[in-house]
C-alpha positions in Angstrom: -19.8 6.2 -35.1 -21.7 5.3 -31.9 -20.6 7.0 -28.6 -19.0 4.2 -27.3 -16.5 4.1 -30.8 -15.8 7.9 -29.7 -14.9 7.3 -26.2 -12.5 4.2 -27.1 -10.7 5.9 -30.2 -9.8 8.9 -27.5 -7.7 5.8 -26.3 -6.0 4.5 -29.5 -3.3 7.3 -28.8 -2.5 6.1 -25.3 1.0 5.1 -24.8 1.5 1.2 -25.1 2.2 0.7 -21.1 -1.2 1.9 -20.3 -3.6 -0.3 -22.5 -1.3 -3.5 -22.3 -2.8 -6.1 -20.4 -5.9 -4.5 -19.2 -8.7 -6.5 -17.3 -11.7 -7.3 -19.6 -14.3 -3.7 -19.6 -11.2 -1.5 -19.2 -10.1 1.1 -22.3 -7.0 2.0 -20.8 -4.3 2.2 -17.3 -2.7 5.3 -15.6 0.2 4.4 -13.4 1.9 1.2 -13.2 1.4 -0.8 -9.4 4.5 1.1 -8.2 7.4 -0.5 -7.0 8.4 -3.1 -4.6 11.4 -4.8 -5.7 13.8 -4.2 -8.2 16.6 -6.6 -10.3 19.0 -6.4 -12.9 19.5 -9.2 -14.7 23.0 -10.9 -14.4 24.3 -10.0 -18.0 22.9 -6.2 -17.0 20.5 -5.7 -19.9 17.3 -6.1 -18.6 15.5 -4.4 -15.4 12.3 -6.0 -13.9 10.1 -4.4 -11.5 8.0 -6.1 -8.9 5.0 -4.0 -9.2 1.1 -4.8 -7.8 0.4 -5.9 -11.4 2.7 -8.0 -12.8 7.2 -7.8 -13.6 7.6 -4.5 -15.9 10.6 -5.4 -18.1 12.6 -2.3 -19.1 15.5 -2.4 -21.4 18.4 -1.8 -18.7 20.3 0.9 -21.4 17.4 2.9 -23.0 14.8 2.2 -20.3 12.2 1.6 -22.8 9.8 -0.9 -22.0 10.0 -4.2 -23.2 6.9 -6.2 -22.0 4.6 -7.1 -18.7 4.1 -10.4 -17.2 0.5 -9.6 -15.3 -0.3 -12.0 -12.3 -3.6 -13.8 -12.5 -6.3 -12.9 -9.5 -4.6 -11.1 -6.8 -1.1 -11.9 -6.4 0.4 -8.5 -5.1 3.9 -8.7 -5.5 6.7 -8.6 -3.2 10.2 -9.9 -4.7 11.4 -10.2 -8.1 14.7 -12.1 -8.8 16.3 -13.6 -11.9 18.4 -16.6 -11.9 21.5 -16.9 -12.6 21.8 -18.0 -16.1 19.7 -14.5 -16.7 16.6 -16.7 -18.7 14.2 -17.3 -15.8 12.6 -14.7 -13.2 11.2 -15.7 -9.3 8.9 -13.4 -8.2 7.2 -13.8 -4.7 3.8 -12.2 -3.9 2.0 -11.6 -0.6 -0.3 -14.2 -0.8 2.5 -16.5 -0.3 3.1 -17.5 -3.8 6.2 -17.9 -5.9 6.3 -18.3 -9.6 8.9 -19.5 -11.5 8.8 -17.9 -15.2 10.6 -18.2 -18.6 11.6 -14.6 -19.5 11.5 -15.1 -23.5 7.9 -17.1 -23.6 6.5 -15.2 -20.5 5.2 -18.7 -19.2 5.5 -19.5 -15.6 7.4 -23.0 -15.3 6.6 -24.1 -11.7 4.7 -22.8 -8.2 5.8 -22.8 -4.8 3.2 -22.0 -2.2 3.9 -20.6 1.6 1.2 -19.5 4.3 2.2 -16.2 3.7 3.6 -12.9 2.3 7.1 -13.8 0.5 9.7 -11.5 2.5 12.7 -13.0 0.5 13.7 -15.5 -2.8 17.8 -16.2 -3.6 18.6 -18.7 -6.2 22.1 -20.9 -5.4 25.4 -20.0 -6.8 24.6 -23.2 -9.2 20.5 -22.0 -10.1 19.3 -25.9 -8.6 17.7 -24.6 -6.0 15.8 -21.7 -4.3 15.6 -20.5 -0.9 12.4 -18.5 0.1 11.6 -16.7 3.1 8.1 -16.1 4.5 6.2 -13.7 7.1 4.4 -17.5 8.3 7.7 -17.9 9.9 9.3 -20.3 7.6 11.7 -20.4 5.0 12.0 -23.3 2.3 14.4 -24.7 0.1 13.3 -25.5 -3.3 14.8 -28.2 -6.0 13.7 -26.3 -9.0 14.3 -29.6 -11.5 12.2 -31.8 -9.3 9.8 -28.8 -8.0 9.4 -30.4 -4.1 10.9 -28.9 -1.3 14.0 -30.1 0.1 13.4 -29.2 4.0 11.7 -25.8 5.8 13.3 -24.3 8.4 11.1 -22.8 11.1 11.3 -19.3 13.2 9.2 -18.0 15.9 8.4 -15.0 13.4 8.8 -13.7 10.1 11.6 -14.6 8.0 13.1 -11.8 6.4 16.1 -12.7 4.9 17.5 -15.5 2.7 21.0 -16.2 1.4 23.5 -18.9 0.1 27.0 -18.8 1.1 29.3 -18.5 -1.8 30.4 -21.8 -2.2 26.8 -23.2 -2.2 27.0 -25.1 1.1 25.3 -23.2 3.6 21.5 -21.8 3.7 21.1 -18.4 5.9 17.9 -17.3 7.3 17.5 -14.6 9.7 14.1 -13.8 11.2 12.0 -10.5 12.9 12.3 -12.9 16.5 16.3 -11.8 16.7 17.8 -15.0 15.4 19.6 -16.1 12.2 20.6 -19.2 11.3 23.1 -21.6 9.0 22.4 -24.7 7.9 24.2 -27.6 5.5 22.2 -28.2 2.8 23.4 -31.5 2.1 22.9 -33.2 5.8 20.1 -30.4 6.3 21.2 -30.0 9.6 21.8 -26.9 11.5 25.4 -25.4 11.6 24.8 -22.5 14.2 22.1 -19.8 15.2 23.1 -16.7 15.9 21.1 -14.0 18.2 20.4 -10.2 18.8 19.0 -9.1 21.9 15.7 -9.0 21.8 13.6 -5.4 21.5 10.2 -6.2 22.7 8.2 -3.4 24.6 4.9 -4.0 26.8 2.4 -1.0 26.8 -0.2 -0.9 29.7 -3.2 1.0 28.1 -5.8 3.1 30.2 -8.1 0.4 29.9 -5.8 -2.2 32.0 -4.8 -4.0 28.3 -1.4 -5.1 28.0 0.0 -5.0 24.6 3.1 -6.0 23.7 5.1 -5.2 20.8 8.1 -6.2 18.7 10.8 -3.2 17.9 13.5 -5.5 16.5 14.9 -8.7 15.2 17.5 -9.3 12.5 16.3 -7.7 9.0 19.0 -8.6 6.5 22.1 -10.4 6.3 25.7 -11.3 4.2 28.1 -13.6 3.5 32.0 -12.5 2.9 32.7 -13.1 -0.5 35.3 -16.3 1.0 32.4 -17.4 2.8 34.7 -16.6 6.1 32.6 -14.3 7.9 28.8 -13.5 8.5 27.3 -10.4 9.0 23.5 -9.6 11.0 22.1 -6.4 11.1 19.1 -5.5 13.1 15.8 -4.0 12.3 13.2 -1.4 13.5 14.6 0.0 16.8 17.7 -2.6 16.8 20.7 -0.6 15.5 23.0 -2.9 15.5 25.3 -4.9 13.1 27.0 -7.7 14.3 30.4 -10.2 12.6 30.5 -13.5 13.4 32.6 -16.3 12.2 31.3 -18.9 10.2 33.9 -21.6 11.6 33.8 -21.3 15.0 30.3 -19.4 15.3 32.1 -17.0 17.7 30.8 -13.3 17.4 33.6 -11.1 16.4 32.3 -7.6 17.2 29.5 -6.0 17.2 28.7 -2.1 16.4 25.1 -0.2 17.6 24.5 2.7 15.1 22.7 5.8 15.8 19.9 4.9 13.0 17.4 2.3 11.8 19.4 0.0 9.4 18.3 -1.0 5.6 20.7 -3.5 4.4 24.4 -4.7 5.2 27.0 -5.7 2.3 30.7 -6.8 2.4 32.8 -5.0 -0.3 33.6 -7.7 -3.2 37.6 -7.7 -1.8 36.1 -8.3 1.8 38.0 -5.9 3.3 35.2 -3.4 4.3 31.3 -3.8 4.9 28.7 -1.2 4.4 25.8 -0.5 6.2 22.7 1.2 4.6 20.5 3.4 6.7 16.2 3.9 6.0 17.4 7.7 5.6 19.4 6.4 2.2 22.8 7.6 3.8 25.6 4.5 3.8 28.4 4.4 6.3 31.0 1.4 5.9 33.0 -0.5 8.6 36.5 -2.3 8.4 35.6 -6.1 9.2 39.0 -6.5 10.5 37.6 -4.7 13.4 34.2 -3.2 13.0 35.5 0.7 13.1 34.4 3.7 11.0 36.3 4.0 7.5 35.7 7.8 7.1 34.4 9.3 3.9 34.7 5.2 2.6 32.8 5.1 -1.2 31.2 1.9 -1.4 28.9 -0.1 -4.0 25.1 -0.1 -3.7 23.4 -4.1 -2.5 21.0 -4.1 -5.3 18.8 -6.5 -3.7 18.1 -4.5 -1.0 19.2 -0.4 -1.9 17.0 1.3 -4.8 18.5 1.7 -8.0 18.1 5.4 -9.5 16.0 3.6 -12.6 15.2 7.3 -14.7 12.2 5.2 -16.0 8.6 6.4 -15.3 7.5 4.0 -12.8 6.1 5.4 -9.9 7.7 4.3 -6.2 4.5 4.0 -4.5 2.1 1.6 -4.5 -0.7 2.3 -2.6 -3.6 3.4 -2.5 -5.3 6.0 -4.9 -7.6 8.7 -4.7 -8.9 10.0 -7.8 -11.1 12.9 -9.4 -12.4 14.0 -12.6 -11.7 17.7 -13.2 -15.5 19.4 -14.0 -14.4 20.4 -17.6 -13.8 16.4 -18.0 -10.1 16.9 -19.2 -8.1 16.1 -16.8 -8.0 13.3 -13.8 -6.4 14.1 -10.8 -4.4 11.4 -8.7 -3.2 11.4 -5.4 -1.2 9.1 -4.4 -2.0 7.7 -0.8 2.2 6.7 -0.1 3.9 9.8 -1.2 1.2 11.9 -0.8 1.9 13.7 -4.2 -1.4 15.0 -6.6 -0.5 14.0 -10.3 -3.1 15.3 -13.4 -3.2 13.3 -16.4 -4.9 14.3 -19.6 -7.4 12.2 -20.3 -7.6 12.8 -23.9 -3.8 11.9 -24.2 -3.1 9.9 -21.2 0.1 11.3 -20.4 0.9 13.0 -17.2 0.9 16.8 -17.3 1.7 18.1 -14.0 2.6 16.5 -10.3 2.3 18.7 -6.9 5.5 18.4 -4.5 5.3 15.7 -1.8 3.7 17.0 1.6 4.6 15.7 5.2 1.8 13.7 6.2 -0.9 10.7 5.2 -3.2 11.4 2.2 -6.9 11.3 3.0 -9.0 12.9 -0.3 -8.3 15.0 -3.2 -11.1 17.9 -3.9 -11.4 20.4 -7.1 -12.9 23.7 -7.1 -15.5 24.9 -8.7 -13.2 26.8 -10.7 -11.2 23.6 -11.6 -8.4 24.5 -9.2 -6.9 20.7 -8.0 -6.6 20.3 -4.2 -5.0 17.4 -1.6 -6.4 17.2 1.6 -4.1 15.4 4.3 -3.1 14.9 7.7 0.0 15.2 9.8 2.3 12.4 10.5 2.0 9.7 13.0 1.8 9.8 15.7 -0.1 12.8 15.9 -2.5 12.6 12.8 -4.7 15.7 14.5 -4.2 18.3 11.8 -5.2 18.3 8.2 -3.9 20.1 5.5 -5.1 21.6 2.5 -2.7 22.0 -0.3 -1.5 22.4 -3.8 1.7 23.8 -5.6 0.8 27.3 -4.8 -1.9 27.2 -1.2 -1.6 25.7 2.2 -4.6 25.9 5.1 -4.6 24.0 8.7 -7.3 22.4 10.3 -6.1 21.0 14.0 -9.1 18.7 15.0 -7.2 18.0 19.0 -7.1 14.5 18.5 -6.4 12.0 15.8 -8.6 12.6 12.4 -9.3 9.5 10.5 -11.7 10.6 8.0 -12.3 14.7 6.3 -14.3 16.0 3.3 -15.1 19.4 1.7 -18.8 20.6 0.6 -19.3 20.5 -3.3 -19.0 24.1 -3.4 -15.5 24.0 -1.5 -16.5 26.7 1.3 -17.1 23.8 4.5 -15.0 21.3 5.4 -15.4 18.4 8.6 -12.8 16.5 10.2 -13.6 13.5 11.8 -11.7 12.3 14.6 -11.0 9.7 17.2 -12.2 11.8 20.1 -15.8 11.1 18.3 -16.0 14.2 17.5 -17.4 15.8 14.3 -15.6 19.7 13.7 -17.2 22.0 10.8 -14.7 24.6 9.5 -14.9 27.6 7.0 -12.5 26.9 4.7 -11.9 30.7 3.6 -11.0 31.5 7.6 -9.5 28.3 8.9 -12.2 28.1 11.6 -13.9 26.0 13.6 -18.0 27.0 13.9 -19.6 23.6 14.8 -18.6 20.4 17.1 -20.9 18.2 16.6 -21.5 15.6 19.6 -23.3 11.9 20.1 -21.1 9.2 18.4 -20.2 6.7 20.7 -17.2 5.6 18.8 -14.5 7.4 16.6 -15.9 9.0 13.0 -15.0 6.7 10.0 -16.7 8.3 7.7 -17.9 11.7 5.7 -20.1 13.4 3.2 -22.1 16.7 2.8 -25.4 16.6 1.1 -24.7 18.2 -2.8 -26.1 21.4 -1.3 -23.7 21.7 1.5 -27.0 22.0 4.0 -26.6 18.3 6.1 -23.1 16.4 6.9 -23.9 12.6 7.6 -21.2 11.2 9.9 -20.6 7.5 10.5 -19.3 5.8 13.6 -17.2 3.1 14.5 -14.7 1.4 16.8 -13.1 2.6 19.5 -8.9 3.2 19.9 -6.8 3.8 23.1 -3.5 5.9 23.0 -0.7 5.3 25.2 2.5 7.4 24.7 5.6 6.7 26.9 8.5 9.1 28.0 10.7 8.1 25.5 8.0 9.9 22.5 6.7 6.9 21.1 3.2 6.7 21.0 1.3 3.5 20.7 -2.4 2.9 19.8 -4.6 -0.1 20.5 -8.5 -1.1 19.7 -9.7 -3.4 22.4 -12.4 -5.9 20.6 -14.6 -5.7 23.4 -15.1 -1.8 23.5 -18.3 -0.1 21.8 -18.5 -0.2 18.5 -20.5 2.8 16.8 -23.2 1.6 14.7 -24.9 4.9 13.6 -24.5 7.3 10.8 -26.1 10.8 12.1 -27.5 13.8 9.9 -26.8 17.3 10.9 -28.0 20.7 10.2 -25.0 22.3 9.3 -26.2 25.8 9.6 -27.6 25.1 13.6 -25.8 21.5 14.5 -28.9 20.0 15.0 -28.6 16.1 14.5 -32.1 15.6 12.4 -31.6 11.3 12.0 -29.9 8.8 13.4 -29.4 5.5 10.8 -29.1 2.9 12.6 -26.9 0.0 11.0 -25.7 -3.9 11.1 -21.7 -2.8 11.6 -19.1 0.2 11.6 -20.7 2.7 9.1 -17.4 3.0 6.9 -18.5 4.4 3.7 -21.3 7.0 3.4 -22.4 8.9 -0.2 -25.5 11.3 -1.6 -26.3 10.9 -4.9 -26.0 14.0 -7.2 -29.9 14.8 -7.0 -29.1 14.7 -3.0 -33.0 12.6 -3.1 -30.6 9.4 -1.6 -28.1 8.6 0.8 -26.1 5.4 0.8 -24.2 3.8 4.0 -21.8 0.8 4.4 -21.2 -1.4 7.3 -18.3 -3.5 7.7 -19.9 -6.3 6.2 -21.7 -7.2 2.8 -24.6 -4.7 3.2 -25.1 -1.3 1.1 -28.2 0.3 2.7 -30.2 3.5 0.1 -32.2 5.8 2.4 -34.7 8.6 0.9 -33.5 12.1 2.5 -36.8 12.9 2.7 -37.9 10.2 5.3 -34.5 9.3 6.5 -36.4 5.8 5.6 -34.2 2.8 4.2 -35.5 1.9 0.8 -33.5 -1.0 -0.6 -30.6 -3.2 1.3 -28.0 -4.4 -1.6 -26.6 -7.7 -1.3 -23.2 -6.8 -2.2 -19.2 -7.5 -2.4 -17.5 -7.0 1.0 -17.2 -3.5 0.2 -13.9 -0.4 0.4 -15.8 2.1 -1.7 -19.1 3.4 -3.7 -20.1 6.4 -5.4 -23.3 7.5 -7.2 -23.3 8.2 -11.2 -23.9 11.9 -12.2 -27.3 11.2 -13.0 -28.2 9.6 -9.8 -29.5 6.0 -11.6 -26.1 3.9 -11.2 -24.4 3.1 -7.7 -20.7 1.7 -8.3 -19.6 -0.5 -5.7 -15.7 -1.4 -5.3 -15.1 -4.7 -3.2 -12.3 -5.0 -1.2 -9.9 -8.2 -0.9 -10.7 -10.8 -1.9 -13.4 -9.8 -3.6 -11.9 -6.7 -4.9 -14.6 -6.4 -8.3 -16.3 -3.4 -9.3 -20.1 -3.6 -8.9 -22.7 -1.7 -11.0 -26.3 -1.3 -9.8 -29.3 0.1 -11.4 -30.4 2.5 -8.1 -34.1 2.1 -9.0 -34.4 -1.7 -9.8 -31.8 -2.4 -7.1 -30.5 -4.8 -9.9 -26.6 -6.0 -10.1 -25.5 -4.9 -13.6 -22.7 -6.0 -14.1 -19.1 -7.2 -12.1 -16.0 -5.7 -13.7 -12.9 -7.5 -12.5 -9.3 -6.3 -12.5 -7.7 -4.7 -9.3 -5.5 -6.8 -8.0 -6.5 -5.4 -4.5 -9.1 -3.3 -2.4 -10.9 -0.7 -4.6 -10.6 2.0 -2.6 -12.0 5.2 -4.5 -14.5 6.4 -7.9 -14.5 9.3 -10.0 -16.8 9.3 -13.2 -16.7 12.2 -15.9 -18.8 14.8 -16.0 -21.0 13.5 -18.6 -20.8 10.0 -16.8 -19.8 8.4 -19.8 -16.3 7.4 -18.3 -15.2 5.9 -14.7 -12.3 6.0 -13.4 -11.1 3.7 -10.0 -8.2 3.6 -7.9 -7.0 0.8 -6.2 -4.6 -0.3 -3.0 -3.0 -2.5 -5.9 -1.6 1.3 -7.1 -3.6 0.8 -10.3 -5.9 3.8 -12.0 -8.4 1.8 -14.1 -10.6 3.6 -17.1 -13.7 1.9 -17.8 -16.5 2.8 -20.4 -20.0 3.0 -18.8 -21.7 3.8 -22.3 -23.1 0.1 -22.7 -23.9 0.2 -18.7 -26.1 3.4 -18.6 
């Protein structure tokens, strides 16, 4: 049995979820795209789940899975409803894209195409048509039998909400610029618009830039189940939920909470109407006159609240940072949304152990020599000066002083640099928590990291420049001026003295930087198409690569493959022989930016993780 037989029968054991639907090259899938809409189907037996791959179908009483209907080329989606005879699903994606599919032949029936991401999709009481609702700052009804549109409706921003009165008569839109309107679908004429007060807020910077920015608008919206009465509820920083009546268009009351709002629903007598908070707590409202029904139970809007599914499917979907442990047996995950580390065996692909959530933005996992797993992030906006290093069991701080946007550990786990937007470099011990070395002479904030395999040079990276403005009220905005120096250097120090040794000089922001295992190369990415390879001996560039507009690279164990990840649209995987500089081969799949690399010790295996929430496993035995 050749090698490559070995390394794909360690997969033949993998559970059917993760090697369903895989991209062309790939052996197998860890995690699922997360989750960004949820429906039950009307008869309550099946559950589908928007995910950054496809609709997951789970049986709605065992919650075993039941199939995957994988988008085509990017596709990220967004909504997922089903109609209401229960045999057709809408799903909505952020390219602006709606599909139509059969549920029982997994076909898609008919396209409808928008300008942008799809914030919204209701079908009519009667399934003939379909309303959708677009960040372009439209929303469209649909004939599904004829497949044209019947008319668009037009906001000044993004539509966020779509909904049919009960008795089919009346579209409802409501939009992030504070309005929401009703309209007769049969004359396609406007019956009233409806308006919250605006929450806009202008920020003078240091620089004399003005800025301004949008705090509110009307996120979601009801009917009464008679169709009598229409509820708006605001968004962001607007708190408030207003009634209005659907006859006379007069506003009935209107109630300012004391938290942002998720979603509003009338209770199916129409008696009461609940309002759901970001924080998941509910409080519900008498619609007679708007007050506080104390201690009120009320049912769950499943088209807005998260259902409690009890099915494996993880909630977030982004981004992915990933490491093979140095035995080989494990891969370690963390997951850039929650900010919780997972391990999977590799030889069983089943998850084996996940790390409690921390408070803060994942940046980079690390493992010890010893094979101990660790996260590194940072504290929570708007503050994003300190970085943490944790696990289960250990915790350490690093406070950089201002915000870090980039940090990595030497090899050997004793160093670690923080990277921040006061273009400043810091050096810390891990073992004491200290700072020994600020390293001075980017012009622009530090994008990027990496210590030579030795732990002897850091090569920094430089690029763009952001201004802070925080106002009395606490909330801090932060704003990159076009016009203001752009870094274009990556810089090698001496760790040992601080001693900057090079300067690189580049085409663009320097946003990825890597040494191969042999530490004899050094590879740096602008913001464009352009991979440089520089000999550490010389600091001299010795090939340019023509590549994909690039999120990621890393260098094989053996130093003789460079893996490229592209990022959207062109989000392939790109191998390159480093001594040819020859492309050899493209390896499609992520539905998104691939943001992050981790091959197997033996280099026989690579793993990537993607902003579509996707772990990839690909065999490199034919590529090496």
């Amino acid at each position: 049995m050749s090698i490559s037989d070995q390394i794909l029968k360690v997969f033949d054991n993998y559970p059917r979820e993760n090697t369903v639907c895989l991209p062309s090259g790939a052996v197998a899938r860890f995690e699922r795209g997360g989750i960004s809409d949820v429906a039950m189907s009307p008869d309550e037996n099946l559950i589908a789940i928007a995910s950054r791959l496809g609709v997951w179908l789970y049986d709605a009483h065992t919650k075993d899975f039941v199939s995957l209907m994988a988008v085509e080329d990017t596709g990220l989606l967004s909504k997922v409803v089903f109609s209401p005879d229960g045999t057709r699903i809408v799903t909505g994606d952020w390219d602006g894209k709606t599909t139509l599919w059969d549920i029982n032949t997994e076909t898609i029936l008919a396209t409808y195409i928008h300008k942008g991401y799809i914030n919204s999709i209701t079908f009519s009481p009667d399934g003939r048509f379909i309303a959708i609702g677009s960040r372009d700052a439209t929303a469209t009804l649909w004939d599904i039998e004829t497949g044209t549109a019947r008319f668009t409706i037009t906001h000044q921003g993004s539509v966020t909400s779509t909904i049919f009165s009960p008795d089919g008569t009346l579209l409802a839109t409501s939009s992030s610029d504070a309005t929401a309107t009703l309209w007769h679908i049969d004359t396609e004429e406007i019956r009233w618009t409806f308006t919250h007060e605006k929450q806009e807020k202008s920020v003078t910077f240091d620089s004399g830039h003005v800025e301004t920015f949008n705090r509110g608008g009307i996120g979601d919206i009801d009917f009464s189940p008679d169709g009598k009465y229409f509820v708006t509820a605001g968004q962001l920083m607007d708190y408030c939920t207003a009634l209005w009546d659907v006859e006379t268009g007069e506003q009935l009351w209107c109630v300012t909470h004391e938290k942002p709002i998720d979603a509003v629903a009338f209770s199916p007598d129409g008696t009461s109407m609940a309002t759901y908070y970001e924080d998941d707590t509910v409080s519900v409202l008498r619609v007679a006159d708007g007050t506080l029904i104390p201690r009120a139970i009320h049912a769950e809007k499943s088209r807005k609240i998260k259902r409690n599914l009890s099915i494996d499917h993880d909630e977030d979907g982004w981004g992915r940072r990933i490491r093979f442990s140095p035995d080989g047996k494990y891969l370690a995950e963390l997951k850039m949304g929650s900010n919780s580390l997972t391990l999977w065996d590799v030889n069983t692909g089943k998850k084996i152990k996940e790390f409690d959530e921390v408070n803060g933005s994942a940046l980079t996992l690390v493992f010890s020599a010893e094979g101990h797993c660790f996260g590194l992030s940072r504290t929570p906006y708007p503050e994003y000066d300190t970085v943490e290093l944790w696990d289960a069991e250990k915790r350490a701080s690093f406070t950089h002083s201002a915000p870090v946007d980039t940090v990595v550990m030497s090899l050997d786990g004793t160093l670690l640099a923080t990277g921040g937007r006061d273009k400043r470099v810091k050096l810390w011990h891990v073992e004491t928590q200290q700072c020994f070395q600020t390293l001075l002479g980017h012009i622009g904030r530090i994008l990027s990291l990496a210590f030579s395999p030795d732990g002897a040079l850091l090569v920094s990276g430089g690029g763009d420049n952001w201004e802070k403005q925080t106002h009395a009220d606490g909330t801090t905005f932060f704003f990159s001026d076009g016009d203001s120096p752009v870094d274009r250097t990556a810089k090698v120090w001496e760790v040992a003295t601080g001693e900057n040794i090079a300067i690189l000089e580049s085409s663009g922001m320097v946003r990825g930087i890597a040494f191969s295992r042999d530490g004899n190369r050094l590879a740096t990415g602008a913001n464009n198409k352009t991979v440089t390879l520089w000999c550490t001996k010389t600091w001299q560039p010795t090939a340019t690569l023509d590549t994909v507009s690039f999120e990621s690279f890393a260098f094989s164990p053996d130093s003789s493959r460079l893996v490229i990840g592209g990022t959207w649209p062109e989000q392939r995987i790109q191998i390159w022989n480093v001594e040819t500089q020859e492309l050899i081969v493209e390896l499609p799949g992520h539905k998104s930016d691939v943001e992050s690399f981790a091959f197997s010790p033996d280099g026989r295996l690579l793993a990537s993780g993607g902003f579509d929430g996707v772990i990839y496993m690909w065999n490199m035995t034919p590529y090496l």
